[in-house]
C-alpha atoms as a printed R data frame, in Angstrom:
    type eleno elety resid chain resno       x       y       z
1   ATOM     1    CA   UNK     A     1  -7.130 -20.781  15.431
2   ATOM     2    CA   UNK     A     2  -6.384 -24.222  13.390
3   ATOM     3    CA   UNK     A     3  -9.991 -25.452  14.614
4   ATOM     4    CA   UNK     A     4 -10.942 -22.203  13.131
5   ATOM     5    CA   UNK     A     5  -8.817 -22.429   9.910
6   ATOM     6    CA   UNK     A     6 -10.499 -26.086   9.160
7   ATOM     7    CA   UNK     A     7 -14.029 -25.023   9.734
8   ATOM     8    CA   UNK     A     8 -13.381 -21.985   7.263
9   ATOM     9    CA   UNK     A     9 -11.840 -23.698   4.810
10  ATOM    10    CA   UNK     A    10 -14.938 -24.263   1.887
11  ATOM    11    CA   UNK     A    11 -15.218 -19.964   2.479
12  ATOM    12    CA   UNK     A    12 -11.707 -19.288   2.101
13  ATOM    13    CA   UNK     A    13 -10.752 -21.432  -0.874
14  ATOM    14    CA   UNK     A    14 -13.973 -19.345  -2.274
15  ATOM    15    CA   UNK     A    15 -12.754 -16.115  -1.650
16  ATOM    16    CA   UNK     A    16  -9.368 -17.393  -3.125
17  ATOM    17    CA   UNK     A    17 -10.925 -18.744  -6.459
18  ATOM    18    CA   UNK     A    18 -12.885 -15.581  -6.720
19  ATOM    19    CA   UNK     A    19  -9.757 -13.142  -6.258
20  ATOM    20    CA   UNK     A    20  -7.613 -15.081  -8.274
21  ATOM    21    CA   UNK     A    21 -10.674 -15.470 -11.167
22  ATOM    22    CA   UNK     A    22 -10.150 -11.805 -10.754
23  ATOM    23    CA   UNK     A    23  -6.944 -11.186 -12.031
24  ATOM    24    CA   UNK     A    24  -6.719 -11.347 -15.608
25  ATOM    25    CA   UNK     A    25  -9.799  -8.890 -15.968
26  ATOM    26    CA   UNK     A    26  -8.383  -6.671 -14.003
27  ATOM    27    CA   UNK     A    27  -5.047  -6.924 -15.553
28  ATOM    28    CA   UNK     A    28  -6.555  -6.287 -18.725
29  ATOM    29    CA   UNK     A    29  -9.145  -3.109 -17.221
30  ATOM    30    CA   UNK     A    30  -5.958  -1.393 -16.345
31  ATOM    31    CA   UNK     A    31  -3.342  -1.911 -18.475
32  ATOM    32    CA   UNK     A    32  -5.957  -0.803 -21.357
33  ATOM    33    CA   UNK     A    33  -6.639   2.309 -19.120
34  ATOM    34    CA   UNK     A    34  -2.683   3.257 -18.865
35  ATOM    35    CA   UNK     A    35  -2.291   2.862 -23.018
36  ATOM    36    CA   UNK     A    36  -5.372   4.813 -23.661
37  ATOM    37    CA   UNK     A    37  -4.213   7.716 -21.523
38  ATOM    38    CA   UNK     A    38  -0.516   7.076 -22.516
39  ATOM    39    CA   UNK     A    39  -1.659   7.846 -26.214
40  ATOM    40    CA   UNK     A    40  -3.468  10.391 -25.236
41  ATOM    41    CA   UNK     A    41  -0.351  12.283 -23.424
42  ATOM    42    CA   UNK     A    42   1.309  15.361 -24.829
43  ATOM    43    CA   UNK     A    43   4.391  13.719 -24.112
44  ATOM    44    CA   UNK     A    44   6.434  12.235 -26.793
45  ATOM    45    CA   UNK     A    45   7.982   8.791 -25.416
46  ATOM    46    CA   UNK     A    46  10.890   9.225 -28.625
47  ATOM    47    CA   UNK     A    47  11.698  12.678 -27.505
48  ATOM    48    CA   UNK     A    48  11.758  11.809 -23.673
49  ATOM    49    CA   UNK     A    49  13.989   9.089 -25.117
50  ATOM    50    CA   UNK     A    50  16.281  10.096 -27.200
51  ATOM    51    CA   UNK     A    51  16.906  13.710 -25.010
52  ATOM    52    CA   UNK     A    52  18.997  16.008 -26.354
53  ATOM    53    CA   UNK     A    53  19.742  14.150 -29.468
54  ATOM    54    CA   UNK     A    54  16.082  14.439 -30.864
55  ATOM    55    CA   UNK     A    55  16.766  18.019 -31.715
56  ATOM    56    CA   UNK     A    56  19.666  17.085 -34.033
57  ATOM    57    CA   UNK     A    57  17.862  14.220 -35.758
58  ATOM    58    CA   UNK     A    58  16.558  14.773 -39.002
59  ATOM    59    CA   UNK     A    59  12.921  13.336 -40.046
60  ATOM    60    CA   UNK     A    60  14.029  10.094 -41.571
61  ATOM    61    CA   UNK     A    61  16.151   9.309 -38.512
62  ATOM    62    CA   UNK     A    62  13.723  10.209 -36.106
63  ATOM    63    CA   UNK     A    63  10.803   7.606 -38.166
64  ATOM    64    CA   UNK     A    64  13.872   4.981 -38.198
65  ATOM    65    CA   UNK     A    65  14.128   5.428 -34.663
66  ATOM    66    CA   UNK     A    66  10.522   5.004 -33.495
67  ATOM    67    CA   UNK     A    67  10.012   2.634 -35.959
68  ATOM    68    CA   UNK     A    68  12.974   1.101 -34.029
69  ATOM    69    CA   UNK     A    69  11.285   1.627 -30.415
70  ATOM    70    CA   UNK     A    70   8.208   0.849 -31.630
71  ATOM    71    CA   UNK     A    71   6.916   4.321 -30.688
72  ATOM    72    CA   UNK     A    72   5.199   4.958 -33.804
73  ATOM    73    CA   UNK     A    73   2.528   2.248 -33.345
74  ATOM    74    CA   UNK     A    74  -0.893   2.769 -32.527
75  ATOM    75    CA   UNK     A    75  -1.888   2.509 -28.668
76  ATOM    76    CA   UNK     A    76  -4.481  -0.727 -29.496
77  ATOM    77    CA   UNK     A    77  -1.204  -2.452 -31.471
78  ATOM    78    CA   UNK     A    78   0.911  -1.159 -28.274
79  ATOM    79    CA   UNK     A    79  -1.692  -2.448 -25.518
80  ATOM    80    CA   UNK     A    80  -1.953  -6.009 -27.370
81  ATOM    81    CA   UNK     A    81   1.613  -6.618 -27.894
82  ATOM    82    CA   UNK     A    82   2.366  -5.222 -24.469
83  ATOM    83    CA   UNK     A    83   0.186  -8.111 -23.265
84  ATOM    84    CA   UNK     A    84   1.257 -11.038 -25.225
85  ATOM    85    CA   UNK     A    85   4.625 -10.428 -24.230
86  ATOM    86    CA   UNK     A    86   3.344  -9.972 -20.373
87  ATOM    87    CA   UNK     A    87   2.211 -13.607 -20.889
88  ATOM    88    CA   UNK     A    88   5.345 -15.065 -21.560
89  ATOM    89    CA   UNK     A    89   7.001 -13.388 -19.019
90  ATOM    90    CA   UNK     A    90   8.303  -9.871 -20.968
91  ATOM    91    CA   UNK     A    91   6.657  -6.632 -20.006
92  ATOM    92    CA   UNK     A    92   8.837  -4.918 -22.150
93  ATOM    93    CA   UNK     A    93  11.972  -2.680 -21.715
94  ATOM    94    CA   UNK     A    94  12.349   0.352 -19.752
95  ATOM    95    CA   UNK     A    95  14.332   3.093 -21.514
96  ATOM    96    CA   UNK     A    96  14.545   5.306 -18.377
97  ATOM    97    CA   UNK     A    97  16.632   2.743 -16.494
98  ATOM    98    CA   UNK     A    98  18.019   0.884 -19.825
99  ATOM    99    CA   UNK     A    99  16.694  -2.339 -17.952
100 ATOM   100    CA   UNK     A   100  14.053  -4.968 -18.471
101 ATOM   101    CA   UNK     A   101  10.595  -3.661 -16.950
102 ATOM   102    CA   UNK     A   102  10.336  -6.833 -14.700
103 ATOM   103    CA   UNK     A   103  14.124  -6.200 -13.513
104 ATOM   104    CA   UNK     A   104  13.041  -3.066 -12.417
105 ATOM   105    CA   UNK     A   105   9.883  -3.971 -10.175
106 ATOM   106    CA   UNK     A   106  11.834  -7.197  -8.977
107 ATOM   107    CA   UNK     A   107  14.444  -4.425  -7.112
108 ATOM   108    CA   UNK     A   108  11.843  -2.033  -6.116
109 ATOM   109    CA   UNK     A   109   8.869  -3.758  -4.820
110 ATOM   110    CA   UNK     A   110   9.800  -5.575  -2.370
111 ATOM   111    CA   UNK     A   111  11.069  -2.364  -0.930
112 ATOM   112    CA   UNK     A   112   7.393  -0.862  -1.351
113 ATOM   113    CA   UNK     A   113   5.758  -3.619   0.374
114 ATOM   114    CA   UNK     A   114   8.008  -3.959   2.957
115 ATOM   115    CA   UNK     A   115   8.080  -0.640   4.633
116 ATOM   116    CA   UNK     A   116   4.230  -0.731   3.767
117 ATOM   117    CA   UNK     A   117   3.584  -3.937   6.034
118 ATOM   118    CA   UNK     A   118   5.659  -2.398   8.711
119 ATOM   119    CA   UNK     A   119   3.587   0.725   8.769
120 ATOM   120    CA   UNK     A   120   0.758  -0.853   9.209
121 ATOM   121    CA   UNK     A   121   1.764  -3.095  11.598
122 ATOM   122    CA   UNK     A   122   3.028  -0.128  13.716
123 ATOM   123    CA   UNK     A   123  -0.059   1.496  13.090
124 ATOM   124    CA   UNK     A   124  -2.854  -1.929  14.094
125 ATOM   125    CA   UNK     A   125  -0.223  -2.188  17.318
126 ATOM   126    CA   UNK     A   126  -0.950   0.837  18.380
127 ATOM   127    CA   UNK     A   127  -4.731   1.356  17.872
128 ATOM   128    CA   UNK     A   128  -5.429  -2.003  19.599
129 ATOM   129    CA   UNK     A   129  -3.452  -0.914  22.586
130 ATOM   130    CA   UNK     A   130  -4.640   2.180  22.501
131 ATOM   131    CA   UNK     A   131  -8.317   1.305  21.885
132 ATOM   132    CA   UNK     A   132  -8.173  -1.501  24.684
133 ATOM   133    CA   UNK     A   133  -6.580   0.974  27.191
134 ATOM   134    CA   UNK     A   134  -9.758   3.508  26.195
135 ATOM   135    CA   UNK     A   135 -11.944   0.978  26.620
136 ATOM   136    CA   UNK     A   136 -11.118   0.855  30.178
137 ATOM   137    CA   UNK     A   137 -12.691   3.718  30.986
138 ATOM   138    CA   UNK     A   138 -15.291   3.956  28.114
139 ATOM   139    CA   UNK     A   139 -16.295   8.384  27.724
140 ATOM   140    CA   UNK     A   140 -13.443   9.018  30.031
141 ATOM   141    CA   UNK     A   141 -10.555  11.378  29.989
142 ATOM   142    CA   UNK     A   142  -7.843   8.946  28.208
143 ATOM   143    CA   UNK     A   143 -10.961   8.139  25.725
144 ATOM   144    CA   UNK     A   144 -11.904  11.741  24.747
145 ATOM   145    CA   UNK     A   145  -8.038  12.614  23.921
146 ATOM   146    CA   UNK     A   146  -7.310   9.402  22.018
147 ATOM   147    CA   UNK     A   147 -10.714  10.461  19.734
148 ATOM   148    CA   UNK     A   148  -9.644  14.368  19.930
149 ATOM   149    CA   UNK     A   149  -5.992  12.760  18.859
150 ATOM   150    CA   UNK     A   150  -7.024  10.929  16.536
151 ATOM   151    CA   UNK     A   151  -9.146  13.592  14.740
152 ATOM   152    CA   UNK     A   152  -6.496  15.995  14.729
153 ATOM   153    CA   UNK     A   153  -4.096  14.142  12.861
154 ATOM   154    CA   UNK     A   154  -6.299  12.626  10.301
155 ATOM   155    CA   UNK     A   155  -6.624  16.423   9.543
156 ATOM   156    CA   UNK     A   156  -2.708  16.787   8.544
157 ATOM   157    CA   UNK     A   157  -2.232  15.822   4.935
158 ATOM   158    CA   UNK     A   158   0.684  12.685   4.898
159 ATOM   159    CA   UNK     A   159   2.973  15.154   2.949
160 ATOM   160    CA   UNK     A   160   2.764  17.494   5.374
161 ATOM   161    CA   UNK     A   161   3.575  14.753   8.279
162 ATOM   162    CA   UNK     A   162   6.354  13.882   6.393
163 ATOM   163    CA   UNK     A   163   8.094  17.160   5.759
164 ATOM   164    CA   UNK     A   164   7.266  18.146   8.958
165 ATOM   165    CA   UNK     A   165   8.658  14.994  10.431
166 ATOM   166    CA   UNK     A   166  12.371  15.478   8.742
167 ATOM   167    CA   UNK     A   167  12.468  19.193   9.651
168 ATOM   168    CA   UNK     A   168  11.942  17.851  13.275
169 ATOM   169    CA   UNK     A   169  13.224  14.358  13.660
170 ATOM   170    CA   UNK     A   170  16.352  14.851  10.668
171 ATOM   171    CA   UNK     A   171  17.036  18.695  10.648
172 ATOM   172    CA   UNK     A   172  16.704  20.012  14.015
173 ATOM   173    CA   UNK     A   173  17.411  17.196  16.143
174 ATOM   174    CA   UNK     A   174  19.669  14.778  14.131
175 ATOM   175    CA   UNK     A   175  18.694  11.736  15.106
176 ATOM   176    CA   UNK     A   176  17.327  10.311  11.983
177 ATOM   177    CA   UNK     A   177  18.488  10.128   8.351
178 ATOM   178    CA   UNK     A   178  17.241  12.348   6.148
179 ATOM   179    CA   UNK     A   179  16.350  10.009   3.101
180 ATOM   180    CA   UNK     A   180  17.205   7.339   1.143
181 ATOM   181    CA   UNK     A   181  17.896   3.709   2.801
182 ATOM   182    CA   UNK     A   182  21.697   3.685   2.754
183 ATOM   183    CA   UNK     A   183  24.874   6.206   3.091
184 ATOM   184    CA   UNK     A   184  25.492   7.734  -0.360
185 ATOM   185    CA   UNK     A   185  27.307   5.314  -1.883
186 ATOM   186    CA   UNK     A   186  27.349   2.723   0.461
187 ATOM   187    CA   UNK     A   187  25.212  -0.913   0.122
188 ATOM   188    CA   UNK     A   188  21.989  -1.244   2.086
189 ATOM   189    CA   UNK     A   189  22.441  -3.452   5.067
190 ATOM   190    CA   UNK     A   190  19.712  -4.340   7.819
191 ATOM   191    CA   UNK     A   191  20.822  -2.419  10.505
192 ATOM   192    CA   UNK     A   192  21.230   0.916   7.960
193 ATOM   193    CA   UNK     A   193  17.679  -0.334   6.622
194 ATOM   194    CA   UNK     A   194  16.172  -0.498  10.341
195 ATOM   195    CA   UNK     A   195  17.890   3.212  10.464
196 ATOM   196    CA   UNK     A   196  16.843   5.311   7.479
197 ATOM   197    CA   UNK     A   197  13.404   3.158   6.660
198 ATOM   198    CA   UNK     A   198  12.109   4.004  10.890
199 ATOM   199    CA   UNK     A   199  10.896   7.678  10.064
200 ATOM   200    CA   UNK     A   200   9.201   6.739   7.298
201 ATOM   201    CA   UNK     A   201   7.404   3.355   8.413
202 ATOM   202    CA   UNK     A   202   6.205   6.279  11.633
203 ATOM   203    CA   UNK     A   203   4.969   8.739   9.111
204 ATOM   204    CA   UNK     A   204   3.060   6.557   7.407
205 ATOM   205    CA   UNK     A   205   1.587   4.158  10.445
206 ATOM   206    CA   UNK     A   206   0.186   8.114  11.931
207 ATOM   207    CA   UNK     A   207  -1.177   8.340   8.247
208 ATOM   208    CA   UNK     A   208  -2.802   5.219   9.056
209 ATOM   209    CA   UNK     A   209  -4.078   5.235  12.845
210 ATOM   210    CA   UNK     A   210  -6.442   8.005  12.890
211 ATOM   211    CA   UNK     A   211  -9.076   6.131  10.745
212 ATOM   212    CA   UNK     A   212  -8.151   2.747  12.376
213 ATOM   213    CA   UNK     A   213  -8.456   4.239  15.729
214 ATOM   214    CA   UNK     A   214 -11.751   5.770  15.163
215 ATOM   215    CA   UNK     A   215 -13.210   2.528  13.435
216 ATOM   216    CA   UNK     A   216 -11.751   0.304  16.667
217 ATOM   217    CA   UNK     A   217 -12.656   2.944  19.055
218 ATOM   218    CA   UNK     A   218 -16.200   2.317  17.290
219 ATOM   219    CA   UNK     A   219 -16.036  -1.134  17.195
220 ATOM   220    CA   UNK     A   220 -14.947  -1.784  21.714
221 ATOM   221    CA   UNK     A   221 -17.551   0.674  22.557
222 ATOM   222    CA   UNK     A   222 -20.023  -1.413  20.884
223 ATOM   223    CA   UNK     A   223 -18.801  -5.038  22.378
224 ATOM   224    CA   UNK     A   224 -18.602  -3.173  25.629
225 ATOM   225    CA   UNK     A   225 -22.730  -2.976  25.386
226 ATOM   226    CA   UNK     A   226 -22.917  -6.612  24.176
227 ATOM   227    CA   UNK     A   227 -24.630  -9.618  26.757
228 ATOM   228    CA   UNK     A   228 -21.323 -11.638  26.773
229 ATOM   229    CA   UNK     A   229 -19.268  -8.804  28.134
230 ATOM   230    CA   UNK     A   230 -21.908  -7.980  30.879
231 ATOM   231    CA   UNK     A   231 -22.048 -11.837  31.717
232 ATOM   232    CA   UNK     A   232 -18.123 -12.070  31.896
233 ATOM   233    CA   UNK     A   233 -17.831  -9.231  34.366
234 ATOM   234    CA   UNK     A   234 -20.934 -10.833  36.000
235 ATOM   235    CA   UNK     A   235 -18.475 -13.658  36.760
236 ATOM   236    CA   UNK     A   236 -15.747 -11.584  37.937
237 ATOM   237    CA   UNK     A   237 -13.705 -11.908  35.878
238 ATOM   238    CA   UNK     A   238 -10.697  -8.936  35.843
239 ATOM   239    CA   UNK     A   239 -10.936  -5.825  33.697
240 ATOM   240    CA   UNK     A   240  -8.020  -6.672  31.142
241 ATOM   241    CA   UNK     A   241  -9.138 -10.570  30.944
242 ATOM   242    CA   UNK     A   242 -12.275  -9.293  29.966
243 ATOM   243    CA   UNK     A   243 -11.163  -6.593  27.329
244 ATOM   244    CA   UNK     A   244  -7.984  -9.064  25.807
245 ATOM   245    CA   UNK     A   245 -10.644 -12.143  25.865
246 ATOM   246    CA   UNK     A   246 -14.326 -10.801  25.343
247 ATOM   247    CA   UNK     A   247 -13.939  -6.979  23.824
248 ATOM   248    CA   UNK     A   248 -11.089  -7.555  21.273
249 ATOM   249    CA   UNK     A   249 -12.182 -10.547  19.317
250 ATOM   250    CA   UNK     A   250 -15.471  -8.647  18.505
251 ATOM   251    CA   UNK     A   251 -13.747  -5.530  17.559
252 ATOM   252    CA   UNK     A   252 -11.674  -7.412  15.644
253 ATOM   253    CA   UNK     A   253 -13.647  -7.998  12.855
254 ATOM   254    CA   UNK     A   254 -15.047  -4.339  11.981
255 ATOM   255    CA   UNK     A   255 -11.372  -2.945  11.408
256 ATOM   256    CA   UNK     A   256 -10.215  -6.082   9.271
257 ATOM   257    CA   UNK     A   257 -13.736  -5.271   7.092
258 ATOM   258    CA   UNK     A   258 -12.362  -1.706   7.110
259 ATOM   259    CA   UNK     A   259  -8.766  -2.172   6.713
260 ATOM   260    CA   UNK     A   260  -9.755  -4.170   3.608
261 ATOM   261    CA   UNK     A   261 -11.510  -1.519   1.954
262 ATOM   262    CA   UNK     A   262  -8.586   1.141   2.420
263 ATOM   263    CA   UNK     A   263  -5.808  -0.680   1.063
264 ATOM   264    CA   UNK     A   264  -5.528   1.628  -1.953
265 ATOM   265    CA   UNK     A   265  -5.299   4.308   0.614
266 ATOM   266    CA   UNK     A   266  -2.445   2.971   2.738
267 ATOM   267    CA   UNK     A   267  -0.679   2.591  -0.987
268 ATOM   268    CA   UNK     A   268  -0.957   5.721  -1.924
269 ATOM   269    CA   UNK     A   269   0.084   7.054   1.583
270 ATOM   270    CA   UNK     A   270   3.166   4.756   1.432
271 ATOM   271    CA   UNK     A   271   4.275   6.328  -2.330
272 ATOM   272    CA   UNK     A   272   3.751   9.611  -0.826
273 ATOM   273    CA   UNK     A   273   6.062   8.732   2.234
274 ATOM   274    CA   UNK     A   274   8.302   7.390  -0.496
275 ATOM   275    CA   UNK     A   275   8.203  10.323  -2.113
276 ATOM   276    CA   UNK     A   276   9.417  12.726   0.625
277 ATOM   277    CA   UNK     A   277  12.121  10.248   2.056
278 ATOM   278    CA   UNK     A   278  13.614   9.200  -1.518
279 ATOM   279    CA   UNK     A   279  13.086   5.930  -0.783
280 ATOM   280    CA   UNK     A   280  14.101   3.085  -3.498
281 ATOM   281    CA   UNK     A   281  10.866   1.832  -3.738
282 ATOM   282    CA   UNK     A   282   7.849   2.004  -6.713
283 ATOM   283    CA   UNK     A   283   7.334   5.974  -6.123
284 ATOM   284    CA   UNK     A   284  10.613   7.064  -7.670
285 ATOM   285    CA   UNK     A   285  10.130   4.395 -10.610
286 ATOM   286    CA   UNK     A   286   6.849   5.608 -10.932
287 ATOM   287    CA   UNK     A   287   7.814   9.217 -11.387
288 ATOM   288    CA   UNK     A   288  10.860   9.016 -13.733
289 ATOM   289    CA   UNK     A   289   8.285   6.670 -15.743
290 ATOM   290    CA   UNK     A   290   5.892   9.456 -16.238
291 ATOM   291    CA   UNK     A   291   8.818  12.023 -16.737
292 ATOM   292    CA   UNK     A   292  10.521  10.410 -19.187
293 ATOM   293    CA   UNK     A   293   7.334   8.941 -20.789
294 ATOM   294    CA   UNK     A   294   8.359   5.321 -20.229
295 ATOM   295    CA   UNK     A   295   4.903   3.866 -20.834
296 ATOM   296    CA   UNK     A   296   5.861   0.030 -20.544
297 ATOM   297    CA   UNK     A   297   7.392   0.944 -17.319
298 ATOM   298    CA   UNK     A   298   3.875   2.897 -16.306
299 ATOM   299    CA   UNK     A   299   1.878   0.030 -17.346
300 ATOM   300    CA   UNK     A   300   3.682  -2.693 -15.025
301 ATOM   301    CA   UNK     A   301   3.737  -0.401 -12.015
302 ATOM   302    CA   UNK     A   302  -0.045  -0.380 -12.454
303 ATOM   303    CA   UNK     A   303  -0.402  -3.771 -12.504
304 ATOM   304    CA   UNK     A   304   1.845  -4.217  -9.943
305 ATOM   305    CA   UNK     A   305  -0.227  -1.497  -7.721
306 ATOM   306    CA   UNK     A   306  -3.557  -3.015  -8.836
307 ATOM   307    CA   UNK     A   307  -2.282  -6.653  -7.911
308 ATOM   308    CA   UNK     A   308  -1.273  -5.969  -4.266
309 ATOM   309    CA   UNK     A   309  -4.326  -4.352  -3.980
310 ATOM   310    CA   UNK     A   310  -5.850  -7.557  -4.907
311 ATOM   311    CA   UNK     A   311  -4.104  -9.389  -2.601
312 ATOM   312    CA   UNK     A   312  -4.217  -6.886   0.657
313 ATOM   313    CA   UNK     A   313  -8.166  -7.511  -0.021
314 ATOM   314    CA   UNK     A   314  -7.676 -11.140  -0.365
315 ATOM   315    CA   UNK     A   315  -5.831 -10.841   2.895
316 ATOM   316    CA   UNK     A   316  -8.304  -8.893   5.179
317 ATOM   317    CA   UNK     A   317 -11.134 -10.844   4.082
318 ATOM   318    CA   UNK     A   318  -9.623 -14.367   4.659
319 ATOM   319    CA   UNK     A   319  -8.712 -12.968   8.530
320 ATOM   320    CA   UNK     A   320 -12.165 -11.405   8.796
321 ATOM   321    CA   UNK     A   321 -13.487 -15.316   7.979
322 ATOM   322    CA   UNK     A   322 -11.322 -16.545  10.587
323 ATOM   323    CA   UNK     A   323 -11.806 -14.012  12.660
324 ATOM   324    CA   UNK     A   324 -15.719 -13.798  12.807
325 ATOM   325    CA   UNK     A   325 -17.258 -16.731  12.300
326 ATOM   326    CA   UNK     A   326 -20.834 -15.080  11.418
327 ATOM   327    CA   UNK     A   327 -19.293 -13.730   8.113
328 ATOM   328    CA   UNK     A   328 -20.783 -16.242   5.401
329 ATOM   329    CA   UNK     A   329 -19.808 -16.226   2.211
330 ATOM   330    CA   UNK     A   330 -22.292 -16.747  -0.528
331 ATOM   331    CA   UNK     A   331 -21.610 -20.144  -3.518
């Protein structure tokens, strides 16, 4: 792997430069997206602010407040101050949680990306077993069901996992916690964490296997076919020796190439998951940001989303350099 890492090393600090060249562009594509739609809402961020109170305002007080928000400006003035301040470090105050904007991402993110890189590490453990154990009988009984398995439950919307999970799993059985990551009231601690986040890391890895499965299912039967697997059995070597050393390092490379291209999909599967489970991660921000018309709020979340995007990408294409050394990048 380090031999591998050193020979790589000109394509990965290229795909590196590249992403990171990528940034600010993208940065600016989406933040100037969220402001354009944001003007364009019928909701009124000084009313969504103010509540109750807006009612008994007169005119004049209502003008001297968004003049004092900085509500009454036009989107373009919005967008460009928005962004100056994002590079010096401000992206502005949230009035829904009466907290900086960056305060509020720095307590919820990590909590976004964590149960999403367990998830998917539940769900790559289990299509590599799975697929290797299929592979050992390639057409076979175990085969057909993992496919038929895998095609049924791509078929069940994530939502519907979900609920269906905590009516089972929480409800009827009581084994589980129904939400949140904590006792009401009480501080998160790991073991609680482990706990409450396990359901929902499950739900969203079986989001995520069907497709994987498929595409490594895909991916074995072809190595199975290759030369160098027939020559390794030719030598006699055993059945798992051949799979774990000769099948899997070729079928590696087609599901990184994949998993790449659906990170966007395992996002939005983990801030549905959030959703359902009320966990304290970017899905709850992001919804009492669009209720309550809290556009600076709306704006960083979409960087924020568009950014680990970015780097998931980043991610899978470095390990499918590693991993495959025909992959070439072009200078």
């Amino acid at each position: 792997m380090i031999r591998r890492l050193r020979e790589r090393r000109a394509d990965l600090a290229r795909v590196t430069i590249r992403r990171a060249l990528a940034v600010p562009l993208v940065v600016l594509a989406v933040t100037l997206a969220a402001f354009v739609m944001a003007d364009a809402s019928p909701l009124d961020p000084l009313a969504a602010h103010l509540g109750d109170g807006y009612e008994r305002l007169t005119d004049a007080e209502r003008s001297a407040a968004a003049t004092a928000l900085g509500t009454d400006r036009p989107w373009w003035q919005a967008w460009t101050q928005w962004i100056a301040g994002l590079a010096t470090g401000d992206a502005g105050y949230s009035p829904t949680y009466r907290q900086p904007v960056l305060d509020v991402l720095t307590e919820r993110l990590p909590w976004t990306v964590g149960l999403s890189a367990v998830g998917l590490g539940i769900a790559l453990v289990v299509v590599v077993l799975s697929g290797l154990i299929a592979a050992a009988r390639p057409h076979g009984a175990v085969d057909r069901a993992l496919a038929g398995a895998a095609v049924t439950l791509s078929s069940i919307p994530t939502f519907a996992l979900a609920l269906g999970s905590v009516a089972v799993f929480s409800v009827a059985l009581g084994w589980l916690p129904v939400s949140g990551a904590a006792p009401p009231g009480q501080a998160a601690t790991v073991g609680g964490v482990v706990r409450y986040g396990m359901l929902p890391a499950l739900v969203l890895a079986a989001g995520q296997v069907p497709w994987m499965l498929l595409a490594f299912r895909r991916a074995v039967l072809d190595a199975e076919a290759s030369p160098a697997v027939a020559e390794a059995r030719a030598r006699g070597l055993g059945e798992w020796t051949v799979l774990s050393r000769h099948v899997a390092p070729v079928a590696w490379a087609p599901l990184i190439a994949l998993l790449g291209s659906r990170v966007p999909e395992v996002m939005v599967g983990s801030l549905v998951v959030e959703t359902v489970f009320a966990w304290p991660g970017v899905a709850a921000a992001t919804v009492d940001a669009a209720l309550g018309a809290d556009f600076a709020l709306l704006a960083a979340v979409t960087v924020a989303a568009s950014l680990t995007v970015l780097v998931g990408t980043w991610l899978a294409d470095c390990l499918l350099l590693v991993a495959d050394p025909r992959v070439r990048i072009d200078a």
